[in-house]
DSSP file (Angstrom, degrees, kcal/mol; ACC not computed):
  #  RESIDUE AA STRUCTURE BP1 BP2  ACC     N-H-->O    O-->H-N    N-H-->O    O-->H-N    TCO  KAPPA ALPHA  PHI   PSI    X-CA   Y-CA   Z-CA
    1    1 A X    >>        0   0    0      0, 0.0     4,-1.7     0, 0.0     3,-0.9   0.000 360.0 360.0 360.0 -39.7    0.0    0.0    0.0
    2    2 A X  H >>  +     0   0    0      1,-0.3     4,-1.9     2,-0.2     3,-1.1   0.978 360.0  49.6 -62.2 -66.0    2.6    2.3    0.7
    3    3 A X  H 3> S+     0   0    0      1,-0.2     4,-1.0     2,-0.2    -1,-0.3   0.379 106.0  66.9 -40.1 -17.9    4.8    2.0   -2.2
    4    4 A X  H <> S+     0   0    0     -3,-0.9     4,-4.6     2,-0.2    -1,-0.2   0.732 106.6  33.6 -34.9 -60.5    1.6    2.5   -4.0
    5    5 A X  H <X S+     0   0    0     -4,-1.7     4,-2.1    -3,-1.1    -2,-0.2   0.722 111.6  67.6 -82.0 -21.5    1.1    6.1   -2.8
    6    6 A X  H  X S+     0   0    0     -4,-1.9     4,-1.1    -5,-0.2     3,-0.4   0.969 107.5  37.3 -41.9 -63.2    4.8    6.2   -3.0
    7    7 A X  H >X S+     0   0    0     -4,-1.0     4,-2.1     1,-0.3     3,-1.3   0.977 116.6  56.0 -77.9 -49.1    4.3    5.9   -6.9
    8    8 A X  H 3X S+     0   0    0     -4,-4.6     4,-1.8     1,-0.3    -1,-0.3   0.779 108.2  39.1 -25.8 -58.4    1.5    7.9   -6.7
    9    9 A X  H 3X S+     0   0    0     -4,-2.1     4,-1.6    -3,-0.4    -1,-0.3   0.604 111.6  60.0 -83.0 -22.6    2.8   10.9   -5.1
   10   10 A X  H <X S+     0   0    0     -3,-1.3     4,-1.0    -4,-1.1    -1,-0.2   0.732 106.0  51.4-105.1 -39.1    6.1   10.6   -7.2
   11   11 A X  H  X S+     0   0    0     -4,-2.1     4,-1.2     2,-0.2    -2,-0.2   0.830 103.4  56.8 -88.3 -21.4    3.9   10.9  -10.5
   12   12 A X  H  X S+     0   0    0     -4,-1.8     4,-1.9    -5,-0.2     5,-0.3   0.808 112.6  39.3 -50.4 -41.4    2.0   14.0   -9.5
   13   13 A X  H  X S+     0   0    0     -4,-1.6     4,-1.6     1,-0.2    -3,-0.2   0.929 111.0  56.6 -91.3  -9.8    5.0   16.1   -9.0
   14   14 A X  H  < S+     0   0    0     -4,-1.0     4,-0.4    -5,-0.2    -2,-0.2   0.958 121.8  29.8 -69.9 -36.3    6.5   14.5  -12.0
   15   15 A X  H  < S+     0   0    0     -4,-1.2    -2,-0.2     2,-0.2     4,-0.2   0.646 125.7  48.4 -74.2 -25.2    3.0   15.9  -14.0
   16   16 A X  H  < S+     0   0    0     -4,-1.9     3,-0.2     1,-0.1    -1,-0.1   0.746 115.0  43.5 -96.6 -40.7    2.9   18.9  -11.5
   17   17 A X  S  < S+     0   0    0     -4,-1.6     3,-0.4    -5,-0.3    -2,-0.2   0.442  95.1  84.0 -90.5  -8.6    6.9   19.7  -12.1
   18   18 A X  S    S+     0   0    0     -4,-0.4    -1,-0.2     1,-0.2    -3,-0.1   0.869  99.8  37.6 -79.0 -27.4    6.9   19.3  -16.4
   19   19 A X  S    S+     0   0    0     -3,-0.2    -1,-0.2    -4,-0.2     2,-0.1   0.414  96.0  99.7-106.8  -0.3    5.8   22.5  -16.8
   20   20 A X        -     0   0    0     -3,-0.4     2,-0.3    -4,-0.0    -3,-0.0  -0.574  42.7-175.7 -80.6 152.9    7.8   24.6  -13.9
   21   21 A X        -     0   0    0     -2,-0.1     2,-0.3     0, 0.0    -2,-0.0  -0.932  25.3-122.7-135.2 141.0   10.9   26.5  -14.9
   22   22 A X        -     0   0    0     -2,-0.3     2,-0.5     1,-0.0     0, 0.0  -0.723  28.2-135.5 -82.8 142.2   13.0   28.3  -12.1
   23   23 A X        +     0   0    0     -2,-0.3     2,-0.3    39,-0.1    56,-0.1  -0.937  26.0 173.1-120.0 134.4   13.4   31.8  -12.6
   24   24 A X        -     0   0    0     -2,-0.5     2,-0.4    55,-0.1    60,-0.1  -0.823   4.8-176.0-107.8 137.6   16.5   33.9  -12.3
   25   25 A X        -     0   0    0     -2,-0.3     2,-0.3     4,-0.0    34,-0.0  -0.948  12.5-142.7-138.0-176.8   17.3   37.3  -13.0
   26   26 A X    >   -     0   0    0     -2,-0.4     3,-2.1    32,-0.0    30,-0.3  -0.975  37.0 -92.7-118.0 144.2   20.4   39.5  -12.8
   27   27 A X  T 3  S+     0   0    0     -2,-0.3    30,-0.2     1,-0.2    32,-0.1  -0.314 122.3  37.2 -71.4 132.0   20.9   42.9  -11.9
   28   28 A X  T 3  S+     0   0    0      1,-0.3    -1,-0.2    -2,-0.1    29,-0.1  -0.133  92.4 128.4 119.4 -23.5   20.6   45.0  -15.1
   29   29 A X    <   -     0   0    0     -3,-2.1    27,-1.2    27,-0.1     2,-0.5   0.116  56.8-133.6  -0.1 143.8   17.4   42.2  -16.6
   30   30 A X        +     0   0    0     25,-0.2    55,-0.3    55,-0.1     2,-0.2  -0.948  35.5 168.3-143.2 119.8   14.7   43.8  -17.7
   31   31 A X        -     0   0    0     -2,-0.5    23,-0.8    23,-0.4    22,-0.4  -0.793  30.5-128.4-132.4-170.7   11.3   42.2  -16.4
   32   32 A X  E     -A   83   0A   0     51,-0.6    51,-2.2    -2,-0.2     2,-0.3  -0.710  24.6-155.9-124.6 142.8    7.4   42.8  -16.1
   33   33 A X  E     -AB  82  51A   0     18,-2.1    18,-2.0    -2,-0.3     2,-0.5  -0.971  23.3 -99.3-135.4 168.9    5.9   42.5  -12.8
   34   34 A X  E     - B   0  50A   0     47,-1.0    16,-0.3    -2,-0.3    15,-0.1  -0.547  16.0-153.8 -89.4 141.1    2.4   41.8  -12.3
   35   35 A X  S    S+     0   0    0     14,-3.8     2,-1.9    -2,-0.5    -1,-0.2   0.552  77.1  81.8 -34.3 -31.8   -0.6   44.1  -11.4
   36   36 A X        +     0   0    0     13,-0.4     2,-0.8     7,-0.0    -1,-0.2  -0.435  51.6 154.6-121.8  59.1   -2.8   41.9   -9.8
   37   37 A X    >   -     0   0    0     -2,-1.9     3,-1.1    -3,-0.1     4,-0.1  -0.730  34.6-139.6 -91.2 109.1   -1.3   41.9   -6.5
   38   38 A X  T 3  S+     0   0    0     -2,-0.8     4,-0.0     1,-0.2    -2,-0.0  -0.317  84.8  48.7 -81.9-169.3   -4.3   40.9   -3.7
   39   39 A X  T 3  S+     0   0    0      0, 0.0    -1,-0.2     0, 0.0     3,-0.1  -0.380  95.1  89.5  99.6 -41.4   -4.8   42.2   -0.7
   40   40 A X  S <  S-     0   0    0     -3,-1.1     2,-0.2     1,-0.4    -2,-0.1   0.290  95.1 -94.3 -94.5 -22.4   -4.5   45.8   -2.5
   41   41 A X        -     0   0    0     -4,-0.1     2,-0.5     2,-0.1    -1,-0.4  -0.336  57.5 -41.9 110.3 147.0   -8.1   46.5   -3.5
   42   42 A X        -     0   0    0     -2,-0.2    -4,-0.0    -3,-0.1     0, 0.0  -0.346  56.3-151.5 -56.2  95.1  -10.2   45.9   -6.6
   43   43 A X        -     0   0    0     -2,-0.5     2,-0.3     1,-0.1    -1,-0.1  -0.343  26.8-104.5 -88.0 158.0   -8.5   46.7   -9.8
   44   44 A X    >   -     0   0    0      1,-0.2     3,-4.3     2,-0.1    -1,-0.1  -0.412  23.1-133.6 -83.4 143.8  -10.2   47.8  -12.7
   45   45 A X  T 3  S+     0   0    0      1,-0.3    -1,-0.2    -2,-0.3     4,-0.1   0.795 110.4  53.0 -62.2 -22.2  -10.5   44.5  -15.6
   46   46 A X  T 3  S+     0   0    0      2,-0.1     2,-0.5    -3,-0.0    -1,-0.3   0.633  84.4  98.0 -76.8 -14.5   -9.3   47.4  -18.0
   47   47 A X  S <  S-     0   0    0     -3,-4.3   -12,-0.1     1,-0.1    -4,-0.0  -0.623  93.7 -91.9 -90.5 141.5   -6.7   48.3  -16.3
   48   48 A X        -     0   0    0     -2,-0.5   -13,-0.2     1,-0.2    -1,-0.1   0.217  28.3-150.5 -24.4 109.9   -3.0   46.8  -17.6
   49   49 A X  S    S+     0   0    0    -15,-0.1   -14,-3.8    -4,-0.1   -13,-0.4   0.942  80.7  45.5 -68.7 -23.3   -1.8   42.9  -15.6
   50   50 A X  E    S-B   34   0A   0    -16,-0.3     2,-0.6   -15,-0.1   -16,-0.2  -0.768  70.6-152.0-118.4 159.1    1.9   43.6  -16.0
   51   51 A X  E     -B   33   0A   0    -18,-2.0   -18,-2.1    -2,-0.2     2,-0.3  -0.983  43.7 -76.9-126.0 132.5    4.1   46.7  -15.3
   52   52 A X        -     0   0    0     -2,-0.6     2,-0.2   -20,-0.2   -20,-0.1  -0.982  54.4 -47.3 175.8 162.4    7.1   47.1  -17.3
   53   53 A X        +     0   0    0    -22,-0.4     2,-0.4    -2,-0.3   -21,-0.2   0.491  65.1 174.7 -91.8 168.0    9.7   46.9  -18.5
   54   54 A X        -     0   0    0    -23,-0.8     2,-0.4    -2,-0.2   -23,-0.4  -0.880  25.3-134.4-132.8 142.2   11.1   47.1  -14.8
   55   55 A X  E     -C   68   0B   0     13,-1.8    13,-3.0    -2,-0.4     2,-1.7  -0.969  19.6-111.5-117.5 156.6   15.1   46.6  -14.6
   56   56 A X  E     +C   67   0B   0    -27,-1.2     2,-0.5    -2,-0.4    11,-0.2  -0.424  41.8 167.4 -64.8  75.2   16.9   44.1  -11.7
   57   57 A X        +     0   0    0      9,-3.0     2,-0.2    -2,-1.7    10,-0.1   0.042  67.5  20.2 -90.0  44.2   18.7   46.9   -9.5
   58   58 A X        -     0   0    0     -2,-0.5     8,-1.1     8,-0.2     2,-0.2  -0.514  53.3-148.8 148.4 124.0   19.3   44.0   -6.7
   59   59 A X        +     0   0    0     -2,-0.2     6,-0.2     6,-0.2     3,-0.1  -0.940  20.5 176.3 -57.8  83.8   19.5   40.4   -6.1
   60   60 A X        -     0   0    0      4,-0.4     2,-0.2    -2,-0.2     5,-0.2   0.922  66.0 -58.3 -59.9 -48.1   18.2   40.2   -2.4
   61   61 A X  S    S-     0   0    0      3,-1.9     3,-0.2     0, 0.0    -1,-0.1  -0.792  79.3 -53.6-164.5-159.2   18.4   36.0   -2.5
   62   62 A X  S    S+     0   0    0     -2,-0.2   -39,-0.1     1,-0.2     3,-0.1   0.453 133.1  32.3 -45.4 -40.5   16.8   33.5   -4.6
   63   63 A X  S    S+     0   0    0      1,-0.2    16,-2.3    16,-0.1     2,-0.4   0.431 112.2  75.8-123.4  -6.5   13.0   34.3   -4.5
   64   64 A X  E     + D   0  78B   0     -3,-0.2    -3,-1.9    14,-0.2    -4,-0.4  -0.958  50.3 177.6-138.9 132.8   13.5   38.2   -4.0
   65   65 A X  E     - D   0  77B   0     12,-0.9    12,-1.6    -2,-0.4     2,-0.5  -0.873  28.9-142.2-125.6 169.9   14.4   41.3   -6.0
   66   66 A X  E     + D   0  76B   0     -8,-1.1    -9,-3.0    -2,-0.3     2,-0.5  -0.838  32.5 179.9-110.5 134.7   14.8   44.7   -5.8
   67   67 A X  E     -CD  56  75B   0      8,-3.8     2,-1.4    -2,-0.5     8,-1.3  -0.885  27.8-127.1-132.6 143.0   13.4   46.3   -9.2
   68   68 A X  E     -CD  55  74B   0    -13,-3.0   -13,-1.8    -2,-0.5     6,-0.3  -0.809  38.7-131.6 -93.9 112.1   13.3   50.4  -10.4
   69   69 A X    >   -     0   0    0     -2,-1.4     3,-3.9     4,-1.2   -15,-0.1  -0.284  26.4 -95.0 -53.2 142.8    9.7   50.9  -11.4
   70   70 A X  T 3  S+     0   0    0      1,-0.3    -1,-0.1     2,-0.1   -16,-0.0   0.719 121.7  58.8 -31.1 -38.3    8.7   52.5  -14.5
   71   71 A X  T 3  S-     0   0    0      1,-0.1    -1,-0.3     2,-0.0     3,-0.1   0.655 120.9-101.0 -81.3   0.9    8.4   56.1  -12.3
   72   72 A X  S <  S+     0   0    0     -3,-3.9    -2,-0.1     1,-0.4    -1,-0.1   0.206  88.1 129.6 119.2 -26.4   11.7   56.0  -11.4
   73   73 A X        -     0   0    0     -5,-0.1    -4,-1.2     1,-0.1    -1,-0.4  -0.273  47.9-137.7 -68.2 165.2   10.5   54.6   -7.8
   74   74 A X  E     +D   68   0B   0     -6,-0.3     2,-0.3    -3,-0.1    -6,-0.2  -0.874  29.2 154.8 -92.2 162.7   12.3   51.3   -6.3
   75   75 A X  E     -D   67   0B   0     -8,-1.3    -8,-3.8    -2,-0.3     2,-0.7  -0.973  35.2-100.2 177.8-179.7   10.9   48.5   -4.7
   76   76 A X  E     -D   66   0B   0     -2,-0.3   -10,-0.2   -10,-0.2     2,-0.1  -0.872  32.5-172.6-136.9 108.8   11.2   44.7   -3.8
   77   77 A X  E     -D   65   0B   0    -12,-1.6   -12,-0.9    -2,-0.7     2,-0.3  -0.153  25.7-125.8 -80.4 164.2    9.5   41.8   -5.3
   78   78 A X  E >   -D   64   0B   0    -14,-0.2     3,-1.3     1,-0.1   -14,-0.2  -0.811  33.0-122.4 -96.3 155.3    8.9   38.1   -5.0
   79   79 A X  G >  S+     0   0    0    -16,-2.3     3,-3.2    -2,-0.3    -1,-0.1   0.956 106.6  68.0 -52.2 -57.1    9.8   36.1   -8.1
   80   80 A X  G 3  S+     0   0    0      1,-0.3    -1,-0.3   -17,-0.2     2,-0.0   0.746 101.3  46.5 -45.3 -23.6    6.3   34.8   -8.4
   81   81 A X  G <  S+     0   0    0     -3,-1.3   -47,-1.0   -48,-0.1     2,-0.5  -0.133 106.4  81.3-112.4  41.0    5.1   38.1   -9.2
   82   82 A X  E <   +A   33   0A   0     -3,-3.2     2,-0.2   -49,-0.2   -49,-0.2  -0.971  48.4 172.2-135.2 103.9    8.3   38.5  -11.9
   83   83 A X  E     -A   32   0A   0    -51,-2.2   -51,-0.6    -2,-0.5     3,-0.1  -0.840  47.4 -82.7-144.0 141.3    8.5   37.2  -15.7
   84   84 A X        -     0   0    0     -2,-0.2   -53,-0.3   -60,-0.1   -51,-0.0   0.461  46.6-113.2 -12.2 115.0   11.0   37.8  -18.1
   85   85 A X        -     0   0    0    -55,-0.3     2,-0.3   -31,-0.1   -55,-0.1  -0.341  36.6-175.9 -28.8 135.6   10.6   41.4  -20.2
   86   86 A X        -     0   0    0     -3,-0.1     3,-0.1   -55,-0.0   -55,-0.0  -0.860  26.9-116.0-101.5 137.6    9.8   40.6  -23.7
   87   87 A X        -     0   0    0     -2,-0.3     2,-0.4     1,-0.1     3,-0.1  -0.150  40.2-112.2 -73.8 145.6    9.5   43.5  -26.6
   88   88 A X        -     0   0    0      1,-0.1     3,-0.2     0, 0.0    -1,-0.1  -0.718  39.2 -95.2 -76.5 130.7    6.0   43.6  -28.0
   89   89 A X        -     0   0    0     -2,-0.4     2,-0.2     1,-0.2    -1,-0.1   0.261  58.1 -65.4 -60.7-177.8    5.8   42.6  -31.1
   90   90 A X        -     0   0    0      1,-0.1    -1,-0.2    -3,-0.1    -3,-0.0  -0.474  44.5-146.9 -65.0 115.7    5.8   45.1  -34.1
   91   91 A X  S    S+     0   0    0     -2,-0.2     2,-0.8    -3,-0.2    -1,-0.1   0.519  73.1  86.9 -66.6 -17.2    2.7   47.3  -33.9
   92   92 A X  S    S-     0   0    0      1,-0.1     4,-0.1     2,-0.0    -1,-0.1  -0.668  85.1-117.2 -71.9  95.6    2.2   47.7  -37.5
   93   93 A X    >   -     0   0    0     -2,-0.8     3,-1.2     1,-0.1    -1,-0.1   0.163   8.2-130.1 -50.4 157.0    0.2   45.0  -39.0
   94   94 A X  T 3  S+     0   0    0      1,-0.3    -1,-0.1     0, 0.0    -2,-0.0   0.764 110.1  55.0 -51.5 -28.2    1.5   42.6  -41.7
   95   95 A X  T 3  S+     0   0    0      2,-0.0    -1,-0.3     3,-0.0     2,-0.1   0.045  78.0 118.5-119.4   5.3   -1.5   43.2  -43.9
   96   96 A X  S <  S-     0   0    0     -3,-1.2    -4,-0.0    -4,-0.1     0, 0.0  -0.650  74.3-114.4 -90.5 130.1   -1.0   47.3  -43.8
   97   97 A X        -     0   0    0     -2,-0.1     2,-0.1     5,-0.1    -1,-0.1  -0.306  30.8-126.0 -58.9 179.3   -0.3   48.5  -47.7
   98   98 A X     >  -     0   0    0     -3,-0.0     4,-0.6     0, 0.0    -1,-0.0  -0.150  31.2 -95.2-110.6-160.2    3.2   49.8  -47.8
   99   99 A X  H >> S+     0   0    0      2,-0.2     3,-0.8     1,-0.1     4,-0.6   0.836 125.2  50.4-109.0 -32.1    3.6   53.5  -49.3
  100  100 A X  H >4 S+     0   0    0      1,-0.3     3,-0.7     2,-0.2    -1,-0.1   0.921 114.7  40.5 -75.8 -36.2    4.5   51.7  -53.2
  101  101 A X  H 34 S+     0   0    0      1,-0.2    -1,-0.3     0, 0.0    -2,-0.2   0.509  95.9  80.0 -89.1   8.7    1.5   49.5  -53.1
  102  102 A X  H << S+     0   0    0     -3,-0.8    -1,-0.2    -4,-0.6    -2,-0.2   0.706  74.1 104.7 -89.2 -51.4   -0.6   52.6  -51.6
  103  103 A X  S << S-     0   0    0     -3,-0.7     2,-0.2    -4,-0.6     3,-0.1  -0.056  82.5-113.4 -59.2 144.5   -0.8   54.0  -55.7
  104  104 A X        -     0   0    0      1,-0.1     3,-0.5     2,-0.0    -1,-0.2  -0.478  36.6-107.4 -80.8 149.8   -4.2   53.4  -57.3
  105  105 A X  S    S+     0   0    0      1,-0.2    -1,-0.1    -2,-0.2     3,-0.1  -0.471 101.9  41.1 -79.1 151.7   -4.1   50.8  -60.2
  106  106 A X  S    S+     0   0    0      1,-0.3    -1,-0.2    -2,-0.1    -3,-0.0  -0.545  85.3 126.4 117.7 -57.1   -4.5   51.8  -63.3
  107  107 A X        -     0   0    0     -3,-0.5     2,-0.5     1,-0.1    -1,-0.3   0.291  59.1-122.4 -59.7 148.1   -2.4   54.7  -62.8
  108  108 A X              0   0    0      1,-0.2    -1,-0.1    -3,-0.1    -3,-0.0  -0.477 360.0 360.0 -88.4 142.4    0.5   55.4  -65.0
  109  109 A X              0   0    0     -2,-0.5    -1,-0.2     0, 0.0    -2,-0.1   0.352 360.0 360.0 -97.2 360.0    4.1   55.8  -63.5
């Protein structure tokens, strides 16, 4: 019975653990930290989940950093509320003419 719940428990965190990654940062990193911090009061569903890009002015240990907020302000996070910066992609759609294909047809060049 034991070895049973043994196996059990040993295949939940292998299914629980496939999709964790450990997170790191180093000071000079640029990450997003998250909005949605409770305790803090109702935020409005329009208002933005991440704030960023943030930079890493501190490694405090393992699970905490110290990060300069977008105003300029500092303060000191937990990881969980930390993931990597990444640029948003190019705002311009793919599908936008360009300034050459912009000319009406027909017309003579």
């Amino acid at each position: 019975m034991r070895e049973r719940v043994a196996q059990a428990q040993e295949a939940m965190a292998r299914n629980y653990n496939a999709d964790k990654r450990p997170l790191s940062f180093q000071a000079g990193d640029l990450v997003r930290v998250t909005n949605r911090v409770g305790g803090r009061g109702a935020l409005s569903h329009f208002a933005p989940r991440f704030l960023g890009p943030c930079e890493v002015t501190k490694v405090i240990n393992r699970n905490a950093y110290r990060l300069r907020l977008p105003g300029g302000r500092e303060s000191t996070f937990h990881v969980s509320l930390l993931e990597p910066w990444r640029t948003p992609p190019d705002e311009t759609p793919s599908n936008q003419p360009t300034a050459e294909s912009a000319s009406p047809e027909g017309e003579a060049s």
